[in-house]
C-alpha positions in Angstrom: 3.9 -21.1 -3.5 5.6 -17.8 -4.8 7.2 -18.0 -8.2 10.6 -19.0 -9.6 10.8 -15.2 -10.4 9.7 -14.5 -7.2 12.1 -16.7 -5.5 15.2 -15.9 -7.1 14.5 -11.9 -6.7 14.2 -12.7 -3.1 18.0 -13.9 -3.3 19.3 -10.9 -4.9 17.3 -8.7 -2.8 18.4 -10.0 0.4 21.8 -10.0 -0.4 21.9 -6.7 -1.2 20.3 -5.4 1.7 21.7 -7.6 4.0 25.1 -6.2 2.5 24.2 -2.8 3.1 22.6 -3.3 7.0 25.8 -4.8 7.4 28.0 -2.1 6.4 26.1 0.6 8.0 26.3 -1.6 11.5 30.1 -1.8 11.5 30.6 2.0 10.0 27.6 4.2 11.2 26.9 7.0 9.6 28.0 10.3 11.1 24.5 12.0 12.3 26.0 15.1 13.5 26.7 15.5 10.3 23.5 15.5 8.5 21.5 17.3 10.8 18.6 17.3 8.5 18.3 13.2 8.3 17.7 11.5 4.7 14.2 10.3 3.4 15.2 8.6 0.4 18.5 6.4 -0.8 20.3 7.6 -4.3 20.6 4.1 -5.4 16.5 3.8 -5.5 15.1 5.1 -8.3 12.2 7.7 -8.0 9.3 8.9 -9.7 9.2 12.4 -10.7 6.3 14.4 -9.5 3.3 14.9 -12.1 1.0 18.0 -11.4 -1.2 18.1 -14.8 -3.6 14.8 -13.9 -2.1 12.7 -16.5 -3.0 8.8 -15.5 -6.1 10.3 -13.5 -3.8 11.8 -10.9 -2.1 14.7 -10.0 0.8 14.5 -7.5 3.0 17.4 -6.1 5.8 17.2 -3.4 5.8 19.6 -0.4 8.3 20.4 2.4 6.6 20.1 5.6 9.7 21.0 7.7 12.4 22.9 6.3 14.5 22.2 9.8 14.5 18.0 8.6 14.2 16.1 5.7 10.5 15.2 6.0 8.4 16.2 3.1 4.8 14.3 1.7 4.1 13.6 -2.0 0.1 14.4 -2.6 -2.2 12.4 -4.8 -4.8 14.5 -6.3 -7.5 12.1 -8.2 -9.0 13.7 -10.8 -12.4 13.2 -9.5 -11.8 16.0 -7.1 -12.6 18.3 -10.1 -15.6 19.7 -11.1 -16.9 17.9 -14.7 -16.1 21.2 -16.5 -13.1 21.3 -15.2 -11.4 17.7 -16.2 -8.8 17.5 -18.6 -9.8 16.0 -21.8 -8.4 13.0 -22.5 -5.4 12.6 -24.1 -3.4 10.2 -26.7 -0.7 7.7 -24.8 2.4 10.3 -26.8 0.7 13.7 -25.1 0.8 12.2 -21.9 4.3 10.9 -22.3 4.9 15.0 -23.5 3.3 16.1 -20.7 5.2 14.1 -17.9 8.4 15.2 -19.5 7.6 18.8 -19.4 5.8 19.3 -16.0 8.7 20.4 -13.2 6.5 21.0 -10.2 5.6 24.5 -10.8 2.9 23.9 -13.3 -0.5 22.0 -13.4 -3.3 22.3 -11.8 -4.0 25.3 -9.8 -7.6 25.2 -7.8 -9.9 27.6 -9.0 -11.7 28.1 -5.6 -15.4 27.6 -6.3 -17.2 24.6 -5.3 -14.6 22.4 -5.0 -15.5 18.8 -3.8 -13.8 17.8 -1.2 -12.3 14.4 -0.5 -11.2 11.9 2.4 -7.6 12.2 3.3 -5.3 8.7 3.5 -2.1 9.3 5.5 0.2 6.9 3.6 3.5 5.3 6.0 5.5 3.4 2.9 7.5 0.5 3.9 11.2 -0.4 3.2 12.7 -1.8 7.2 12.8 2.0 8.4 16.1 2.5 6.4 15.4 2.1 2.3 12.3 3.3 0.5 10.7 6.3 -0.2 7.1 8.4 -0.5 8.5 9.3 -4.4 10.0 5.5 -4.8 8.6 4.0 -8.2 6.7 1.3 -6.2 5.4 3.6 -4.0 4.3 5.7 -6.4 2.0 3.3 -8.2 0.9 1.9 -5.2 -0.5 5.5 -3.9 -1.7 6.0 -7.2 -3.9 3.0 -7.5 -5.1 3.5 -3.8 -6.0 7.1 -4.6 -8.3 6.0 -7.8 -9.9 2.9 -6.1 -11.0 5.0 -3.2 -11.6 8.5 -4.7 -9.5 10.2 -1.9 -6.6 12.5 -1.3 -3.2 10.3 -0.5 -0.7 12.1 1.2 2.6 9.8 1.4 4.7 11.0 4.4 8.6 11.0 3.5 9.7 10.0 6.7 13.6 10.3 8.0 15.1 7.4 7.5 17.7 5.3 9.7 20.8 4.8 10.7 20.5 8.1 10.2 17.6 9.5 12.3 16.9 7.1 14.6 13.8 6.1 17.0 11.4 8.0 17.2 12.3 10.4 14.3 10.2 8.3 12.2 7.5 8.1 14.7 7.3 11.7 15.4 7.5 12.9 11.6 4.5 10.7 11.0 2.4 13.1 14.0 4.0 16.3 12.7 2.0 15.5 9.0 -0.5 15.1 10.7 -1.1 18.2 12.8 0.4 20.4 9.7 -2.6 18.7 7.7 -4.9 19.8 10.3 -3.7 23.5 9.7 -4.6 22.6 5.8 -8.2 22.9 6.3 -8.2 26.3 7.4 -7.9 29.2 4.7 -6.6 31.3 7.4 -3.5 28.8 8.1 -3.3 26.6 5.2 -0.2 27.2 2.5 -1.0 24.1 0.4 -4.0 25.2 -2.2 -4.6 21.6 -3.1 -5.2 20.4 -0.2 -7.0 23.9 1.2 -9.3 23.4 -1.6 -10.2 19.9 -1.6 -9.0 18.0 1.5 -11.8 18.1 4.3 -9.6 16.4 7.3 -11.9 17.5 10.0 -14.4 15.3 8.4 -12.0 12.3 7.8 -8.5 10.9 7.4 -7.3 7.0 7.3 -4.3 6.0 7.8 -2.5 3.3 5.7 1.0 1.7 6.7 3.0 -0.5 4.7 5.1 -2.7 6.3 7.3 -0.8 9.3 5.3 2.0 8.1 2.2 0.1 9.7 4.0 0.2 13.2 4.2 3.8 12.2 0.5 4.2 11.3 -0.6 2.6 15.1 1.9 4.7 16.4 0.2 8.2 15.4 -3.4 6.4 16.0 -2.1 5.5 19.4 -1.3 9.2 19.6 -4.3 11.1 18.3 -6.6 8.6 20.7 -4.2 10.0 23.8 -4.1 13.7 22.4 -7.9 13.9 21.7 -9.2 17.2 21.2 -5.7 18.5 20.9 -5.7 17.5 17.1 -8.7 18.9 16.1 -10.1 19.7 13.2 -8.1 16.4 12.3 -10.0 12.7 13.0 -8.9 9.8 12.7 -11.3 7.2 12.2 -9.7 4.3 10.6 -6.3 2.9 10.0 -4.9 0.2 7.9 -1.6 -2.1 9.0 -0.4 -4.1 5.7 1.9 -7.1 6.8 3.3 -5.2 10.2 6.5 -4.7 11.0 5.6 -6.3 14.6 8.5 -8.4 17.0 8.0 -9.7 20.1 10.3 -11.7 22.4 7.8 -15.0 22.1 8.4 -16.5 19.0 5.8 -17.4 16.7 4.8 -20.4 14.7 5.1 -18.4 11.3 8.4 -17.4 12.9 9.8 -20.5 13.6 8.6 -21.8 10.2 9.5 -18.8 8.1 12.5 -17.1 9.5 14.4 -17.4 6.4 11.9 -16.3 4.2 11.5 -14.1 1.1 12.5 -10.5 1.0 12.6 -9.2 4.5 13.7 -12.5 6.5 14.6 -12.8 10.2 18.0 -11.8 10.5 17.5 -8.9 7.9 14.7 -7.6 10.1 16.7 -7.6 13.1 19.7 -5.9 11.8 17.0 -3.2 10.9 15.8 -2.9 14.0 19.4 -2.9 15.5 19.7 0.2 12.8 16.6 1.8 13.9 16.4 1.8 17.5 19.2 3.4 19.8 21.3 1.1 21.0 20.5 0.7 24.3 16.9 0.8 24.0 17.0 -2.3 21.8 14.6 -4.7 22.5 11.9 -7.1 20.7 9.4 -5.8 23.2 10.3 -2.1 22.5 6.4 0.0 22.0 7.8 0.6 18.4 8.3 -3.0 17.8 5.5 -4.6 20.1 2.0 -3.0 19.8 0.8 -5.6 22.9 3.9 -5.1 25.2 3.0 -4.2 28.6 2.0 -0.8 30.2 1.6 0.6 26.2 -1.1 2.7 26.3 -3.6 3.9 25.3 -6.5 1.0 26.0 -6.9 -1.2 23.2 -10.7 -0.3 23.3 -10.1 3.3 22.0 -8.8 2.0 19.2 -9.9 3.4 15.8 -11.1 0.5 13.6 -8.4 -1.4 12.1 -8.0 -3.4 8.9 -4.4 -5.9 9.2 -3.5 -7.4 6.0 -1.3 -10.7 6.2 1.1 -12.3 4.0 0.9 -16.9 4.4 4.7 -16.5 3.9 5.5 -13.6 5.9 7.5 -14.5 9.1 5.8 -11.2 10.9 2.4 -12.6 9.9 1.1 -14.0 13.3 2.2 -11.0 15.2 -0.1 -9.4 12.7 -2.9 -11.5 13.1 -2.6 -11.4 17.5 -3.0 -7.8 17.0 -6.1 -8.2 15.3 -7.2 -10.8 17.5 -6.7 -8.6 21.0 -8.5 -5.6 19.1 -11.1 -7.6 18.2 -11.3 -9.0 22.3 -12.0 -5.5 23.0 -14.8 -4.8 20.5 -12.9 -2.6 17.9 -13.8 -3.6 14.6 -10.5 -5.2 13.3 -11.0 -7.6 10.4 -8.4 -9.5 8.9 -6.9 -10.0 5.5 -5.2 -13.3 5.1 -3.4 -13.7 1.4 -2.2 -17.2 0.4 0.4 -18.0 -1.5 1.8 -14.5 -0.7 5.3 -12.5 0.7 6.0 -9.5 3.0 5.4 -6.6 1.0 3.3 -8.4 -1.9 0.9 -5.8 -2.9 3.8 -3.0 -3.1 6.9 -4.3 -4.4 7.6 -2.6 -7.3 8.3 -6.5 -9.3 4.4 -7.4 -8.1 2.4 -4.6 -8.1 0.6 -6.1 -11.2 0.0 -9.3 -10.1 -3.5 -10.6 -9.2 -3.2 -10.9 -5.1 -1.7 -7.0 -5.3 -4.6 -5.8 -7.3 -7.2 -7.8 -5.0 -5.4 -6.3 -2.1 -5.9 -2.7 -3.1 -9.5 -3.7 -4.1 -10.5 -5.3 -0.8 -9.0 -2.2 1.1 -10.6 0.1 -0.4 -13.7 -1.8 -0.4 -13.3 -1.5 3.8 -12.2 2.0 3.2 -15.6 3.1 1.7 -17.6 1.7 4.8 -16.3 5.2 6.5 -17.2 7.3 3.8 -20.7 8.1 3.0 -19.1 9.8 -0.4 -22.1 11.7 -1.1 -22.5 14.0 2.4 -18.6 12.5 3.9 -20.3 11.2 6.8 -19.0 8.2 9.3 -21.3 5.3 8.8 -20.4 4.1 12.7 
């Protein structure tokens, strides 16, 4: 069973969110007034931007659309660097120097010969499409660790969040990174050096979604599998779902035994969805909220591969694991993750990022990860 700790943080959190879904539900927010949307929430603290590799990583914030809010935060590990070119390393009081002094317009600046170039992971962070943040402390960390473990480029998409922007802003920002990375590996259209030196997305790119950012994440697979060639140079050929934010009008066993569990609980979940969707397109069989509801193409089949990770006491966790199951029915490699003794959003809350499962979690991920990366030549190995 989850800890006291745990358990009590649980309370406060839900109360607090529940609070604010609440609030927003009986006073929405005037969209035409913020024509741009909103990708983060002042009351969540952030983590400021660190170009100069201190940690092992660089990270740097761009503005993919100056019409809208959306933006990515990159994580540059700094084993995309040429030996001669890594930073020595440096006492624990430099590197606190150093992440007071960078501003985003210093640090590392590619040099332009023989850079090695790396897999790309598309990052969807979590947070019931209306809190969290691709610069959130948790998020951060999490991108961070994922970045080192698999020795590949992160790119956390700051989607718009709702009430806000609702369905399918979200959905649509996540396709739009996605096609602007595609212009990235071209020196002739690419305006982000970091990524024009080192990312290679013609080669590879993986998508990771956390939480409602996993429905995200199938969302933009579903997409690229329908689009085909109209992406290239950008391939998919993976994608991760942690815990998925998936509904459906059947309940569930995990449902009916867990509604009113930790963090993200029934009724919090559905409020989130009444926040996200428009209102009368609301519906627990929605494509956004059902990834096996009827008529949703594409087929199943053309599926990338597709890792689910599951939480024991996660409400959403059997939705998670039918996925997997149908995916598997049709041949698409689709293992699953199942994590005892664990909640919704256990390997990325900022209060349990260091705990045992979350560092297993990371670990076993990337150890899938690396079965589609032949890291010497970045070749598929299916």
């Amino acid at each position: 069973m989850p800890s006291i700790t745990v358990k009590l943080y649980s309370v406060f959190f839900k109360m607090r969110l529940k609070n604010r879904l609440q609030g927003w539900i009986q006073t929405p927010p005037d969209e035409s007034s913020n024509q741009e949307g909103v990708r983060t929430r002042p009351e969540e603290p952030v983590s400021a931007s660190n170009p100069s590799f201190t940690d092992g990583i660089a990270t740097k914030d761009i503005r993919v659309d100056p019409s809208t809010a959306l933006s990515v935060r990159i994580f540059l590990p700094e084993s995309a660097l040429l030996p001669s070119e890594r930073p020595q390393p440096k006492s624990k009081a430099e590197e606190s120097s150093l992440k007071s002094e960078n501003n985003g317009d210093q640090g590392y600046t590619p040099s332009g010969q023989n850079c090695r170039k790396l897999p790309i992971m598309l990052q969807f962070h979590g947070g019931g499409w209306v809190s969290g943040s691709n610069d959130s402390v948790a998020n951060d960390s999490f991108c961070q660790r994922i970045a080192k473990l698999c020795d590949a480029i992160v790119v956390a998409v700051g989607y718009r969040l709702a009430p806000e922007s609702k369905y399918p802003a979200a959905f649509e920002d996540g396709l739009k990174v996605l096609n602007w990375l595609g212009k990235q590996s071209n020196n002739s259209t690419g305006d982000e050096p970091w990524l024009v030196a080192h990312a290679d997305p013609s080669r590879l790119c993986v998508l990771l979604g956390v939480s409602c950012g996993a429905n995200i994440a199938d969302y933009v697979a579903r997409r690229t599998v329908e689009l085909g060639k109209e992406l290239d140079p950008v391939k998919v050929v993976a994608q991760i779902l942690m815990y998925p934010f998936f509904l459906a009008n059947e309940p569930t066993q995990s449902e009916i035994r867990l509604a009113n569990t930790y963090f993200y609980d029934k009724a919090i979940c559905l409020l989130a969805w009444q926040l996200f969707l428009p209102k009368n397109e609301f519906s627990l069989e929605h494509p956004a909220a059902n990834p096996l509801a009827p008529n949703r193409g594409p087929p199943l089949k053309l599926m990338p591969p597709t890792l689910t990770v599951v939480a024991e006491h996660d409400w959403m966790r059997d939705q998670g694991v039918a996925y997997s199951e149908e995916l598997r029915k049709v041949n698409v490699p689709a293992p699953l993750l199942d994590y005892k003794d664990t909640v919704h959003e256990f390997a990325t809350l900022e209060m349990l990022l260091k705990t045992p499962q979350a560092e297993a979690c990371a670990e076993d991920i990337c150890i899938w990860v690396k079965k589609y990366i032949s890291l010497g030549c970045h070749e598929f190995s299916y």
